[in-house]
PDB file of N, CA, C and O in Angstrom:
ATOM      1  N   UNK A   1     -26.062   0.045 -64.729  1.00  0.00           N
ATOM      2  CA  UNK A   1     -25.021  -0.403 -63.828  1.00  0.00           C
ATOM      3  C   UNK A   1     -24.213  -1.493 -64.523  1.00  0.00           C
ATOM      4  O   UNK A   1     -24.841  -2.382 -65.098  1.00  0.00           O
ATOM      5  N   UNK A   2     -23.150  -1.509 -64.526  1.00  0.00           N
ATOM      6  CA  UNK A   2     -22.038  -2.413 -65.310  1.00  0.00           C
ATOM      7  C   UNK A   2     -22.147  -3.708 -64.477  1.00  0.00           C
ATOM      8  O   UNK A   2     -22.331  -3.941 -63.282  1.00  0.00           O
ATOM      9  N   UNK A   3     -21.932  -4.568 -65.751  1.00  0.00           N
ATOM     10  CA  UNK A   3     -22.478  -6.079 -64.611  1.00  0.00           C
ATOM     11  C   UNK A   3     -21.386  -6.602 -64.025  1.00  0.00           C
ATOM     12  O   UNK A   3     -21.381  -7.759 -63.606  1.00  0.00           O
ATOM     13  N   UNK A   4     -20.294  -5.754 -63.932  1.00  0.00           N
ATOM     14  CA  UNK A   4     -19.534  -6.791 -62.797  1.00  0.00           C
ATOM     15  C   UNK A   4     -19.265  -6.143 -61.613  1.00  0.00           C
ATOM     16  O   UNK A   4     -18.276  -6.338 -60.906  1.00  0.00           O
ATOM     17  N   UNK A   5     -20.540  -5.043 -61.323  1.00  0.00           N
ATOM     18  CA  UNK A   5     -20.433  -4.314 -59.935  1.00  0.00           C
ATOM     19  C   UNK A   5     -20.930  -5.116 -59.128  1.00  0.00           C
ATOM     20  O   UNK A   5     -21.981  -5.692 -59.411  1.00  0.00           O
ATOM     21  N   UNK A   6     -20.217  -5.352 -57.822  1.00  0.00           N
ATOM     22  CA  UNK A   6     -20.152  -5.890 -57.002  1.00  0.00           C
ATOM     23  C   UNK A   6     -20.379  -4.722 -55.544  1.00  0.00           C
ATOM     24  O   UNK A   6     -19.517  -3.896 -55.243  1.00  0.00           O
ATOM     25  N   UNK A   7     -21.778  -4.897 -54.742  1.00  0.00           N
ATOM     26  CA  UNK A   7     -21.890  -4.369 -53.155  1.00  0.00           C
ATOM     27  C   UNK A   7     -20.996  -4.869 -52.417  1.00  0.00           C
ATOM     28  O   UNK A   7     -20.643  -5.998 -52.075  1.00  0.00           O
ATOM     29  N   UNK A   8     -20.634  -3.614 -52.198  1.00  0.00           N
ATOM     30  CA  UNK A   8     -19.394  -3.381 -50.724  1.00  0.00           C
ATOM     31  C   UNK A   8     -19.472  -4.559 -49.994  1.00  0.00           C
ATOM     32  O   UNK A   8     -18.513  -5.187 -49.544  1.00  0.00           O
ATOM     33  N   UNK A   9     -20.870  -4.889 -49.875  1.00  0.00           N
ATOM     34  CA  UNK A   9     -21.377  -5.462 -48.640  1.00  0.00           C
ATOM     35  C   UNK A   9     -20.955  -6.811 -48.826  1.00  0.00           C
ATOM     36  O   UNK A   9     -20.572  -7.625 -47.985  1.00  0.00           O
ATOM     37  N   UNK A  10     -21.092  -6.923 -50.117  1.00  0.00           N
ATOM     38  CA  UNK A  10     -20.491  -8.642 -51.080  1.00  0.00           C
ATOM     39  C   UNK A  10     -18.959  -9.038 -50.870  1.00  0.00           C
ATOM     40  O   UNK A  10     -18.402 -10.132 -50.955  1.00  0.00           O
ATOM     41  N   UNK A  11     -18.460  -7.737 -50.559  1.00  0.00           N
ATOM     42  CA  UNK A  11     -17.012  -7.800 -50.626  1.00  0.00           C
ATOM     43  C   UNK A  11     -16.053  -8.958 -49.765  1.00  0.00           C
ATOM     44  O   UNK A  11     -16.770  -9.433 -48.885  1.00  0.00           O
ATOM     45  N   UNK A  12     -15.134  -9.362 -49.741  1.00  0.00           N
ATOM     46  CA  UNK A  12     -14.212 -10.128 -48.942  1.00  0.00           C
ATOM     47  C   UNK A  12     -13.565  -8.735 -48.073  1.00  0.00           C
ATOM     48  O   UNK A  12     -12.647  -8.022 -48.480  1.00  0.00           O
ATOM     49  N   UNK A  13     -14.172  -8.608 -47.032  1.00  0.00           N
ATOM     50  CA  UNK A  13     -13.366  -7.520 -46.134  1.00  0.00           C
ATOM     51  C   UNK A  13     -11.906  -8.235 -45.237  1.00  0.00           C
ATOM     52  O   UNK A  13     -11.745  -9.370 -44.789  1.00  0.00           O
ATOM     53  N   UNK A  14     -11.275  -7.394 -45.230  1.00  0.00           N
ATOM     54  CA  UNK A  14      -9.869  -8.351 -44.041  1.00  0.00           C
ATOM     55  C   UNK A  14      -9.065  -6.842 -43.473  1.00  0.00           C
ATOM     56  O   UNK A  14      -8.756  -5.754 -43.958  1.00  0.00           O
ATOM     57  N   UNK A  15      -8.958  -7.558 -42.127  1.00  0.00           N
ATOM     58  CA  UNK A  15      -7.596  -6.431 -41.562  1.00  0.00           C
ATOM     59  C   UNK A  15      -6.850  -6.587 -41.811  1.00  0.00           C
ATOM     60  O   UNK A  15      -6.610  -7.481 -42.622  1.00  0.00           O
ATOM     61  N   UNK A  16      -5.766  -5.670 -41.182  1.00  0.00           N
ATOM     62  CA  UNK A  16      -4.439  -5.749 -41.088  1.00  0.00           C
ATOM     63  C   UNK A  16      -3.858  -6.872 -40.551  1.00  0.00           C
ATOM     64  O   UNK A  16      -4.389  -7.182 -39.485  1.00  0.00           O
ATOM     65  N   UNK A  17      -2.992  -7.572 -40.883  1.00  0.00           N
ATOM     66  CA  UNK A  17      -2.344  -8.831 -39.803  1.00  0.00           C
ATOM     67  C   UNK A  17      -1.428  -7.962 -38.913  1.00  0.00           C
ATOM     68  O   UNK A  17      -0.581  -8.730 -38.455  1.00  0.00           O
ATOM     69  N   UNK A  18      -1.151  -6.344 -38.328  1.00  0.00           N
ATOM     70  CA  UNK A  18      -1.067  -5.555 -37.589  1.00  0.00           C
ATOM     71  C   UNK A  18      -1.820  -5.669 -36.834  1.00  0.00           C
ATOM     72  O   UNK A  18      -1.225  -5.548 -35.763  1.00  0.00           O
ATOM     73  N   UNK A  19      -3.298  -5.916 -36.579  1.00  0.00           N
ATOM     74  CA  UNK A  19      -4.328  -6.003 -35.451  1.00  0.00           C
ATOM     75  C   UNK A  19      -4.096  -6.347 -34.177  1.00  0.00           C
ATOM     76  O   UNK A  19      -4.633  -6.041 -33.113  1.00  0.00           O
ATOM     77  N   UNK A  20      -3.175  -7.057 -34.485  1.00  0.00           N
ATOM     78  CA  UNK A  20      -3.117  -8.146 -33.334  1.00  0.00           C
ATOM     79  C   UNK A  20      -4.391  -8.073 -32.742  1.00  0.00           C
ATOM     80  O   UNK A  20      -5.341  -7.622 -33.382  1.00  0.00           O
ATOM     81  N   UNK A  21      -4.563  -8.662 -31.034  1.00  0.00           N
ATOM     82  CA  UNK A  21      -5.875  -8.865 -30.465  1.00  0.00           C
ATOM     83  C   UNK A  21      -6.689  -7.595 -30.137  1.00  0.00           C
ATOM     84  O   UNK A  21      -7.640  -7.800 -29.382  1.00  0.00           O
ATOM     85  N   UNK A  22      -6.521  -6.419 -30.521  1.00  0.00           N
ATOM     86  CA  UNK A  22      -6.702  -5.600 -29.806  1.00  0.00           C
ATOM     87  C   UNK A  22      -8.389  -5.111 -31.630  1.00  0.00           C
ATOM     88  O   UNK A  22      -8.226  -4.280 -32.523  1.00  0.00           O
ATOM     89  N   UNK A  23      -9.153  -5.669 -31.508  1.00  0.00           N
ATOM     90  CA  UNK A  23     -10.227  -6.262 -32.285  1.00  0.00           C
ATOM     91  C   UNK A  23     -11.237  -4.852 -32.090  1.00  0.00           C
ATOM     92  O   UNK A  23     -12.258  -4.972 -32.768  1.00  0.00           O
ATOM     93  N   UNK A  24     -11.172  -3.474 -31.268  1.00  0.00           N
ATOM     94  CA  UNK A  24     -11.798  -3.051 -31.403  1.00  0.00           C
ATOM     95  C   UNK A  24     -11.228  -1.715 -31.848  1.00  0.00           C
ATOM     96  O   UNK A  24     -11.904  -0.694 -31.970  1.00  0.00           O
ATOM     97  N   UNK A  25     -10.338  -1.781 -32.007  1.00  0.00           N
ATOM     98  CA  UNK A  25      -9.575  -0.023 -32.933  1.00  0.00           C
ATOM     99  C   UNK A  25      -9.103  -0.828 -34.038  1.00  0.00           C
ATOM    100  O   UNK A  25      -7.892  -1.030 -33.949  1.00  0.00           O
ATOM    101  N   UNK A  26      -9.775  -1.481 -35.288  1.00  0.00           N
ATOM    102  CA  UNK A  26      -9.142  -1.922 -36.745  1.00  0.00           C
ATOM    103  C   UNK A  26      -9.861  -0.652 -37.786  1.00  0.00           C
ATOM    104  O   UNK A  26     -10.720   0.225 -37.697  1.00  0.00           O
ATOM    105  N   UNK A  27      -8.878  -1.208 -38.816  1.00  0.00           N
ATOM    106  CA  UNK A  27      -9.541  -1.022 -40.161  1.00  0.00           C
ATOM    107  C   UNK A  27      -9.805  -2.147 -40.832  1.00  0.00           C
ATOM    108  O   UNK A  27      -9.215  -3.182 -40.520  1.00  0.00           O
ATOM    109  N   UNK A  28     -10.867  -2.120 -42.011  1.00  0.00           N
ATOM    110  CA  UNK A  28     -10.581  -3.523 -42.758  1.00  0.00           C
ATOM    111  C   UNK A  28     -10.633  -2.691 -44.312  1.00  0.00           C
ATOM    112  O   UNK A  28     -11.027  -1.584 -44.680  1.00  0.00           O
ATOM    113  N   UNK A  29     -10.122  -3.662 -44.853  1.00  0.00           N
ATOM    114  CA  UNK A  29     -10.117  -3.530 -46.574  1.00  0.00           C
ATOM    115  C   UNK A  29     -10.435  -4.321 -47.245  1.00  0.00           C
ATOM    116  O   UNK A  29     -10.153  -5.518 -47.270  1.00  0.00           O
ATOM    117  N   UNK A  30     -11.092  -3.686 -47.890  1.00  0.00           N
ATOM    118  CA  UNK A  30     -11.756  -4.571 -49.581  1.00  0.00           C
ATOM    119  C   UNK A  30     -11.115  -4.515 -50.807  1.00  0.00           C
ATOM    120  O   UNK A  30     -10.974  -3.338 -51.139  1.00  0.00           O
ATOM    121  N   UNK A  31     -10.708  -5.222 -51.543  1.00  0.00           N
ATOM    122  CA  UNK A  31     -10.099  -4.555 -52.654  1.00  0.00           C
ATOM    123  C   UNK A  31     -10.622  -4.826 -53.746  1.00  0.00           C
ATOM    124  O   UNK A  31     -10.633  -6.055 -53.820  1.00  0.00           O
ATOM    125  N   UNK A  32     -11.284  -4.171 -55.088  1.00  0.00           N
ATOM    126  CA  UNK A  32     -12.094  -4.150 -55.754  1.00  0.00           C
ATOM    127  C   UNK A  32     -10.653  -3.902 -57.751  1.00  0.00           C
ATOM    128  O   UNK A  32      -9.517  -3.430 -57.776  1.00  0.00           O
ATOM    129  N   UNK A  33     -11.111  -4.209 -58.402  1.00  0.00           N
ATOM    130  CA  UNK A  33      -9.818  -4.531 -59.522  1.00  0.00           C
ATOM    131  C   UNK A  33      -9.646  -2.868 -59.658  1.00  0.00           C
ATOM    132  O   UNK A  33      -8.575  -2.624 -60.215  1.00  0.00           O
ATOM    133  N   UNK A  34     -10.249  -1.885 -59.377  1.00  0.00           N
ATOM    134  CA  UNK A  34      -9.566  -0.179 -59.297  1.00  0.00           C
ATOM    135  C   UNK A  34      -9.340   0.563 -58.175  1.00  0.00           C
ATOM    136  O   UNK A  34      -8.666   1.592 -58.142  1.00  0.00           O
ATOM    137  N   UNK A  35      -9.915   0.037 -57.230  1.00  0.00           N
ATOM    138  CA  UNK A  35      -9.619   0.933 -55.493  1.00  0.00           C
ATOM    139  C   UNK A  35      -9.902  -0.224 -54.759  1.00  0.00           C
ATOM    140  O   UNK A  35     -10.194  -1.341 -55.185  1.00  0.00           O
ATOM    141  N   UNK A  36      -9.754   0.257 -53.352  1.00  0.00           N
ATOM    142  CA  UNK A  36      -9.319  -0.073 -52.187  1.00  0.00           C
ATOM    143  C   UNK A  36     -10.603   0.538 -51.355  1.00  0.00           C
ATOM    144  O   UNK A  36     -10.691   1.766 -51.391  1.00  0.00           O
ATOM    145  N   UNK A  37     -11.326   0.027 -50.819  1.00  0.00           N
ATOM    146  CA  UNK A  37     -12.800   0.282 -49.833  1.00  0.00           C
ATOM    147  C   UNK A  37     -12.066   0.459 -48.368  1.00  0.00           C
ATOM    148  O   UNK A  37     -11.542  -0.608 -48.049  1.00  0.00           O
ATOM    149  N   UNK A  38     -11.933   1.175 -47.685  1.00  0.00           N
ATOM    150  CA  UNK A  38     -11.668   1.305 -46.137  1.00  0.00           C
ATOM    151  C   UNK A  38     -12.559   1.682 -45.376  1.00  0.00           C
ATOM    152  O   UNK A  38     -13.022   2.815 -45.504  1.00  0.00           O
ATOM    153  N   UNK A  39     -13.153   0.547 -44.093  1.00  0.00           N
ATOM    154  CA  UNK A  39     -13.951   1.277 -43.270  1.00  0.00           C
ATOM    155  C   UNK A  39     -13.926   1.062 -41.800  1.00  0.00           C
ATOM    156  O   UNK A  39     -12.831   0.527 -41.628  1.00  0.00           O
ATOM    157  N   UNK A  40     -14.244   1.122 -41.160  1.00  0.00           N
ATOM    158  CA  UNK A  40     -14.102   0.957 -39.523  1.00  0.00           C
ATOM    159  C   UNK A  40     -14.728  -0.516 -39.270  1.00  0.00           C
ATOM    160  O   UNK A  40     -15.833  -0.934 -39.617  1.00  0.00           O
ATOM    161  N   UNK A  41     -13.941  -1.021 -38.732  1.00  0.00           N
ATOM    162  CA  UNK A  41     -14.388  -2.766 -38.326  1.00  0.00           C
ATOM    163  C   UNK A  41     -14.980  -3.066 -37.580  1.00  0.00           C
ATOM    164  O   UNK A  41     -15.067  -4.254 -37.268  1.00  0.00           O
ATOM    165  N   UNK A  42     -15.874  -1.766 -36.762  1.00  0.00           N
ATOM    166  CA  UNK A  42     -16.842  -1.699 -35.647  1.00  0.00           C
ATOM    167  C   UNK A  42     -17.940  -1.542 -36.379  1.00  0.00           C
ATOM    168  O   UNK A  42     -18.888  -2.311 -36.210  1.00  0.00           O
ATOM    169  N   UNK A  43     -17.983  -0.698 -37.149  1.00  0.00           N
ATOM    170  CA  UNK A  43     -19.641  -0.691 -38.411  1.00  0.00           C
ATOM    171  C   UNK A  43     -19.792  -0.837 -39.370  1.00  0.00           C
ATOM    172  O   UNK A  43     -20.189   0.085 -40.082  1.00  0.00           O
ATOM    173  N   UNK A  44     -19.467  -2.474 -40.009  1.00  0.00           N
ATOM    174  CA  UNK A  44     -19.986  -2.486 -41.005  1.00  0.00           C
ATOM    175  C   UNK A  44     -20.587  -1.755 -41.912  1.00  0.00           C
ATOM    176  O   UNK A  44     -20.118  -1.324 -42.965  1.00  0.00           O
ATOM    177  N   UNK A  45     -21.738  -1.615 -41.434  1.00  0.00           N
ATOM    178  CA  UNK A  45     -22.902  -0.832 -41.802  1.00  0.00           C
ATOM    179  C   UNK A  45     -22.471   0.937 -42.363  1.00  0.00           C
ATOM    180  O   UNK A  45     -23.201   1.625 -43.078  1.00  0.00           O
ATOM    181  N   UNK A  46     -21.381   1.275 -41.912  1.00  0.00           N
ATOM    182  CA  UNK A  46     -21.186   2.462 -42.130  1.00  0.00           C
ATOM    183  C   UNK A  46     -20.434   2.892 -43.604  1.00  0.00           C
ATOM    184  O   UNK A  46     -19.671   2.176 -44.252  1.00  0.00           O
ATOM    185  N   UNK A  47     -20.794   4.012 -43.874  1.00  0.00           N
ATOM    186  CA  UNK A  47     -19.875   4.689 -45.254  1.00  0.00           C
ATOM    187  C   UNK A  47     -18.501   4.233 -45.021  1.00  0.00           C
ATOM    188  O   UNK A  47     -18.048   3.969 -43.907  1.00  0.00           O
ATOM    189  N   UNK A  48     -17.903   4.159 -46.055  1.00  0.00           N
ATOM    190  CA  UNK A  48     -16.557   3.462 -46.701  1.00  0.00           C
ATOM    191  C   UNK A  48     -15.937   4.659 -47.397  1.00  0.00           C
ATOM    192  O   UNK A  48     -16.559   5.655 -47.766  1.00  0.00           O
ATOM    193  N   UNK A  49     -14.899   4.485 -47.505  1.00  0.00           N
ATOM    194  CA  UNK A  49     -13.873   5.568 -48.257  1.00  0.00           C
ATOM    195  C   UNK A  49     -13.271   4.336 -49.348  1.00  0.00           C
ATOM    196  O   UNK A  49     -13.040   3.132 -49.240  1.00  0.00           O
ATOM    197  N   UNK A  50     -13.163   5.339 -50.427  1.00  0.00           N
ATOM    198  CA  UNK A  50     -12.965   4.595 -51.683  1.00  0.00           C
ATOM    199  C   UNK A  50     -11.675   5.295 -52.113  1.00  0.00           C
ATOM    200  O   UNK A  50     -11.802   6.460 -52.489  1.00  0.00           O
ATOM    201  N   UNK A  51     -10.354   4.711 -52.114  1.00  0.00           N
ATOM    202  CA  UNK A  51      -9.414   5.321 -52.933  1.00  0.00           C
ATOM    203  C   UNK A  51      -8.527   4.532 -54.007  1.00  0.00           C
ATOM    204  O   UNK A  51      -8.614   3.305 -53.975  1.00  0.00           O
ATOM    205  N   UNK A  52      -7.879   4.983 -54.734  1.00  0.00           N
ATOM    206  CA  UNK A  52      -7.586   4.328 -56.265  1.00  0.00           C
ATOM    207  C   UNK A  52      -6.530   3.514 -55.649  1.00  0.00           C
ATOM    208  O   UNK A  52      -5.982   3.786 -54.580  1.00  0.00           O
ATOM    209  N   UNK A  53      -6.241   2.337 -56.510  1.00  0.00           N
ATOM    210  CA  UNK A  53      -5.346   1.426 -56.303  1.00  0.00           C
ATOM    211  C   UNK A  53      -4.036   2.011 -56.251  1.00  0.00           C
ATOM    212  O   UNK A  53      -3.154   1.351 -55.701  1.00  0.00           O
ATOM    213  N   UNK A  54      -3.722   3.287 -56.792  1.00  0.00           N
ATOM    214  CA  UNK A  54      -2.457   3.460 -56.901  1.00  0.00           C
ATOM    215  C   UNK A  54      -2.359   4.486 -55.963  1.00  0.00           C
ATOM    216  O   UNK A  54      -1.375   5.214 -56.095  1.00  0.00           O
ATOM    217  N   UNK A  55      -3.202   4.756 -54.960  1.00  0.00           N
ATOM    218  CA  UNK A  55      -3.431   5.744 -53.582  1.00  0.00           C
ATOM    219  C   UNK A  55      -3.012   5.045 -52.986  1.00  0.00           C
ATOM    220  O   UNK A  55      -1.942   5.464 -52.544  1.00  0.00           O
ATOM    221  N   UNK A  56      -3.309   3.830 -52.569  1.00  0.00           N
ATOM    222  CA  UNK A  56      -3.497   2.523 -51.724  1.00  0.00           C
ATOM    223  C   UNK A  56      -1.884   2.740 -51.828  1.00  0.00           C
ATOM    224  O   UNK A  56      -1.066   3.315 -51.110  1.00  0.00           O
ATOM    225  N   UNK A  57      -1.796   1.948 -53.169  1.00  0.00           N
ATOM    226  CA  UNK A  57      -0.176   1.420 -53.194  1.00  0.00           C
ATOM    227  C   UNK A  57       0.884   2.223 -53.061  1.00  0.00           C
ATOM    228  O   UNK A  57       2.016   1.746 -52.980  1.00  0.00           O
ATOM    229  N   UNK A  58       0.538   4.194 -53.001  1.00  0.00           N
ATOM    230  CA  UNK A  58       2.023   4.703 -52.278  1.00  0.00           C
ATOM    231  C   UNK A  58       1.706   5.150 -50.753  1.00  0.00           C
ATOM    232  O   UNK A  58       2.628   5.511 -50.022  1.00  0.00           O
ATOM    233  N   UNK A  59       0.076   5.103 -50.206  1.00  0.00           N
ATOM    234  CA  UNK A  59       0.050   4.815 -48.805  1.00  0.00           C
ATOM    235  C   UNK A  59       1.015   3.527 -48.339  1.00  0.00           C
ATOM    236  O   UNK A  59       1.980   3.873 -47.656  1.00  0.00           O
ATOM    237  N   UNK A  60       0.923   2.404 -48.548  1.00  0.00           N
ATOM    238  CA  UNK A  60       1.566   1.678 -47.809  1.00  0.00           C
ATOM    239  C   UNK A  60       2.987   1.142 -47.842  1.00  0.00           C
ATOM    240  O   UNK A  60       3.580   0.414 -47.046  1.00  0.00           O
ATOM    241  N   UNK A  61       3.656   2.127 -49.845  1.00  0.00           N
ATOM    242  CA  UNK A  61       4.759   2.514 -49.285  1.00  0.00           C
ATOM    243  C   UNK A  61       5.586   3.377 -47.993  1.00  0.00           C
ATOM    244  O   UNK A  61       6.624   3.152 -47.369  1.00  0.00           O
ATOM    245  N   UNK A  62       4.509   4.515 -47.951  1.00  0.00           N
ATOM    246  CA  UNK A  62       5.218   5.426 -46.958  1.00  0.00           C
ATOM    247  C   UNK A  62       4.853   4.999 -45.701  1.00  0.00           C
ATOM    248  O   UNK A  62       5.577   5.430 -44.803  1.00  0.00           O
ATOM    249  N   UNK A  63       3.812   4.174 -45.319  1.00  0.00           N
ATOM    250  CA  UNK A  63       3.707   3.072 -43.809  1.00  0.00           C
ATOM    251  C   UNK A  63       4.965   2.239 -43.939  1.00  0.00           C
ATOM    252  O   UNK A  63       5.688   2.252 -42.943  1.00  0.00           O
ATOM    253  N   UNK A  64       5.381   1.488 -45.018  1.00  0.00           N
ATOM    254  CA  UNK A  64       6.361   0.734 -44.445  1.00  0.00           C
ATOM    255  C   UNK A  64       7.489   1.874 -44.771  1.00  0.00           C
ATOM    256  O   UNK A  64       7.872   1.912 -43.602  1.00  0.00           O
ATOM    257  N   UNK A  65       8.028   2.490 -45.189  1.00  0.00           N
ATOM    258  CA  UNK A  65       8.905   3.111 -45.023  1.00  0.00           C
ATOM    259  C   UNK A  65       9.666   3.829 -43.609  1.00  0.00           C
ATOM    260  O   UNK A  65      10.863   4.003 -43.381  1.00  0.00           O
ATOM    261  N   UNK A  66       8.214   4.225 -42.619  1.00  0.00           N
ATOM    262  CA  UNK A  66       8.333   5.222 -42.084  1.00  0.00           C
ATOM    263  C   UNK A  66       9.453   4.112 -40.706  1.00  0.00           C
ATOM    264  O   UNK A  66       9.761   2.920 -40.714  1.00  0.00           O
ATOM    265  N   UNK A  67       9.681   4.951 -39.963  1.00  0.00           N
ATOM    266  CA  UNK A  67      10.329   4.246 -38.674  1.00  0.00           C
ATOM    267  C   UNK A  67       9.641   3.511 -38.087  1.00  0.00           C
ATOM    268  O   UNK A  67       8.535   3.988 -37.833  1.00  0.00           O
ATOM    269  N   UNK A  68       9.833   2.406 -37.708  1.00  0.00           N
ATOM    270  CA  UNK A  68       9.198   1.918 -36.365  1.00  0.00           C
ATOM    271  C   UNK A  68       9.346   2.117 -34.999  1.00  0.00           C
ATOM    272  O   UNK A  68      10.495   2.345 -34.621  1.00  0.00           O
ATOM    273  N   UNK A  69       8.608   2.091 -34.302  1.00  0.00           N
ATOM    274  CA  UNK A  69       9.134   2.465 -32.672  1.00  0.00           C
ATOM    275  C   UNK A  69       9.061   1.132 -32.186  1.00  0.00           C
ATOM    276  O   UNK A  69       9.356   0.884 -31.016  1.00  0.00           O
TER     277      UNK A  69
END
């Protein structure tokens, strides 16, 4: 194991500043120096989706792109 692997669990997780109060439908993210960890902010404990930094970065082009209502 390469020594600068770091557990999920170690991670600095954070939401969206989108959340607003509504604390029980989030996501949170981790960001690790090659991907992006996403998991449900109700279980910790649960499997994570892992996608590459540069997944991440044209997902949240096309979020801010898209319209707002």
């Amino acid at each position: 194991m390469p020594a600068d692997f770091q557990s999920a669990d170690d991670l600095p997780w954070f939401k969206s500043s989108y959340s607003g109060g509504n604390t029980t439908e989030c996501l949170e993210a981790a960001l690790t120096p090659s991907h992006v960890l996403i998991r449900d902010s109700k279980g910790s404990g649960f499997p994570h989706l892992s996608v590459s930094a540069g997944a991440w970065k044209g997902f949240l082009v096309e979020v801010r792109g898209a319209t707002r209502y």
